[in-house]
C-alpha positions as CSV (number, residue, x, y, z in Angstrom):
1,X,107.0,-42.0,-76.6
2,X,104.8,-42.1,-79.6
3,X,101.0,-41.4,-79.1
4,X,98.5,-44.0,-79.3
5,X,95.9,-43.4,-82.0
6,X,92.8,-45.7,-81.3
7,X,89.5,-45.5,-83.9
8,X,86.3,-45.9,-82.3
9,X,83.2,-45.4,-84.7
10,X,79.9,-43.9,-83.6
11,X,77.4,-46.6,-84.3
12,X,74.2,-45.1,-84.6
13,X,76.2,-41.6,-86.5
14,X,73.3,-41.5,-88.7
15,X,70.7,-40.8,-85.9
16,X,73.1,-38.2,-84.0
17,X,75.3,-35.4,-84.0
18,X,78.9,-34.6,-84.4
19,X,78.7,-33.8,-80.8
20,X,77.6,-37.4,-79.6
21,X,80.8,-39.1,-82.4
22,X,83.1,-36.4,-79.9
23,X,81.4,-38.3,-77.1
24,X,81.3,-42.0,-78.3
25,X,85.4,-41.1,-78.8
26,X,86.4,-39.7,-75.5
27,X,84.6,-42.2,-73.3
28,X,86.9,-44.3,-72.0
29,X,89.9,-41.5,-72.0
30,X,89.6,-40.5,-68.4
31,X,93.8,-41.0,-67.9
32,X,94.7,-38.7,-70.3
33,X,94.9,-35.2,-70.4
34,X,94.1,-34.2,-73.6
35,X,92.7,-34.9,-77.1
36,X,93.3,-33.9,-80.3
37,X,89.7,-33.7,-82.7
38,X,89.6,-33.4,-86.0
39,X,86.5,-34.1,-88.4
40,X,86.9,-36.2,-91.2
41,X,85.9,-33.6,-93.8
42,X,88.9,-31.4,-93.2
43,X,92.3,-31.6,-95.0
44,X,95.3,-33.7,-93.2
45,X,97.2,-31.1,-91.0
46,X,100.7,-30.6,-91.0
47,X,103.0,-32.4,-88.8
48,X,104.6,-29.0,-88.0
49,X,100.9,-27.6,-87.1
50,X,100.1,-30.6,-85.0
51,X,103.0,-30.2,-82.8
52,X,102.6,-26.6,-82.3
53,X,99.2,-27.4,-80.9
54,X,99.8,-30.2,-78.9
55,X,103.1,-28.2,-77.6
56,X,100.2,-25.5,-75.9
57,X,98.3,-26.0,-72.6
58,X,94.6,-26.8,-73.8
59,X,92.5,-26.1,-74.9
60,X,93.7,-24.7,-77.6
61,X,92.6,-23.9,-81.7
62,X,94.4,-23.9,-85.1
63,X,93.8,-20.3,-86.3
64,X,94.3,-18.8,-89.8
65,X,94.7,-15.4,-89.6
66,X,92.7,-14.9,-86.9
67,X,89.7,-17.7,-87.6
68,X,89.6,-20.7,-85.7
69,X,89.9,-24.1,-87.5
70,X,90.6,-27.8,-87.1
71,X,91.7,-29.3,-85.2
72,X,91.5,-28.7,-82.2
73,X,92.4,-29.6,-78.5
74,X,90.6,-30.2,-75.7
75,X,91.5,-31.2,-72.4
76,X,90.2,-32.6,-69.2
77,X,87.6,-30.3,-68.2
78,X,85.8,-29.9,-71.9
79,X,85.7,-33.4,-71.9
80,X,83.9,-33.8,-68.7
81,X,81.2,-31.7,-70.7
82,X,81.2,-33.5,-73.6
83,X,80.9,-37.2,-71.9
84,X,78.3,-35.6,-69.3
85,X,76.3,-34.1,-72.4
86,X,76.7,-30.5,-70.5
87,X,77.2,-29.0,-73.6
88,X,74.9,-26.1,-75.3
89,X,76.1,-24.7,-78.5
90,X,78.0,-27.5,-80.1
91,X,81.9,-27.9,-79.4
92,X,83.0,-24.7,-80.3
93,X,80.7,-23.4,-77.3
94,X,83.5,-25.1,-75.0
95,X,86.6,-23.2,-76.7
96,X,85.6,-19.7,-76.1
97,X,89.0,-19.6,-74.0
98,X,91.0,-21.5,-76.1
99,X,94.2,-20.4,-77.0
100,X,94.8,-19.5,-80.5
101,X,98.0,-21.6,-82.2
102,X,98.5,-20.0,-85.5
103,X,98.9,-22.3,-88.7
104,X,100.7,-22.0,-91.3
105,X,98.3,-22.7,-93.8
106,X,94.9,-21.8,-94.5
107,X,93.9,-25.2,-95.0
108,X,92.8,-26.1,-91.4
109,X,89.7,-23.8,-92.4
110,X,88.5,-25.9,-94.8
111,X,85.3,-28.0,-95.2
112,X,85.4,-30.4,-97.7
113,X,81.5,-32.1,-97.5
114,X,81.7,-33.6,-101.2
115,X,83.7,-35.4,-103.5
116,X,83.7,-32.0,-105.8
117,X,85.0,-30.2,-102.9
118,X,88.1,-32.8,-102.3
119,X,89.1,-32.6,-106.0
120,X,89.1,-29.1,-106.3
121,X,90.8,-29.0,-103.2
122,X,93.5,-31.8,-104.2
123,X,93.6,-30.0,-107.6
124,X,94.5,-26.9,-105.4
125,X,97.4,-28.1,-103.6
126,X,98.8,-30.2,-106.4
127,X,99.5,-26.8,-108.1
128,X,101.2,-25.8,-104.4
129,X,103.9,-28.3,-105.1
C-alpha cells in the first residue's frame, strides 16, 4: 500500500523550535512505527534515496560520504522522546546510533535558508541535467 502523507503545521512556529514542529508532527502517530523528517529548507530527495532509507530498520540517516543529512528516520522509541520533550541536544542528539543509508547525491546535505540559496542551487542542478 501507498503511505499516507498528512500536513500538520506548528501554529505558534514563530515562538518555538524545530524540535517542538518534530513534536506538533508526531503527536498523534502512536500506530506507526516509523517516520520519515525532512525540513523544509533542504532539496527534494530522490525516490531511489527514500526507499533505501525507509527499506532500513530505524533509525536510520541519509549520509554523503560519510556526513549525515536529511532526512532522516526515526522510529518508535525517538519519538517517545520527542512527544515527552526528553530530548537534550536537538534531534540529532537522538540518532547517535542511527544507521547510516548512503545517498547518491550530495544534495541531502544541503541547507537552503534563502531565496539566493534555492537559485543557486536550482541553477546548480539545472546544469546536472
Amino acid at each position: 500500500s501507498r503511505p499516507r502523507v498528512k500536513v500538520k503545521v506548528n501554529e505558534d512556529w514563530a515562538n518555538s523550535d524545530a524540535l517542538e514542529s518534530l513534536r506538533v508532527g508526531i503527536v498523534g502517530y502512536s500506530n506507526v512505527d516509523c517516520v520519515v523528517v525532512t525540513p523544509v529548507d533542504i532539496p527534494p530527495v530522490s525516490p531511489t534515496d527514500l526507499r533505501a532509507l525507509v527499506n532500513v530498520a530505524p533509525p536510520a540517516v541519509l549520509s554523503w560520504q560519510g556526513e549525515s543529512g536529511h532526512p532522516v528516520m526515526i522510529g518508535k522509541a525517538e519519538m517517545e522522546h520527542i512527544i515527552l520533550r526528553d530530548v537534550s541536544g536537538g534531534l540529532r542528539s537522538l540518532l547517535t546510533h542511527a544507521r547510516s543509508v548512503p545517498a547518491g547525491t550530495r544534495d541531502i546535505l544541503c541547507n537552503l535558508n534563502t531565496p539566493e540559496l534555492w537559485s543557486s542551487y536550482l541553477g546548480e542542478v539545472s546544469d546536472r541535467i
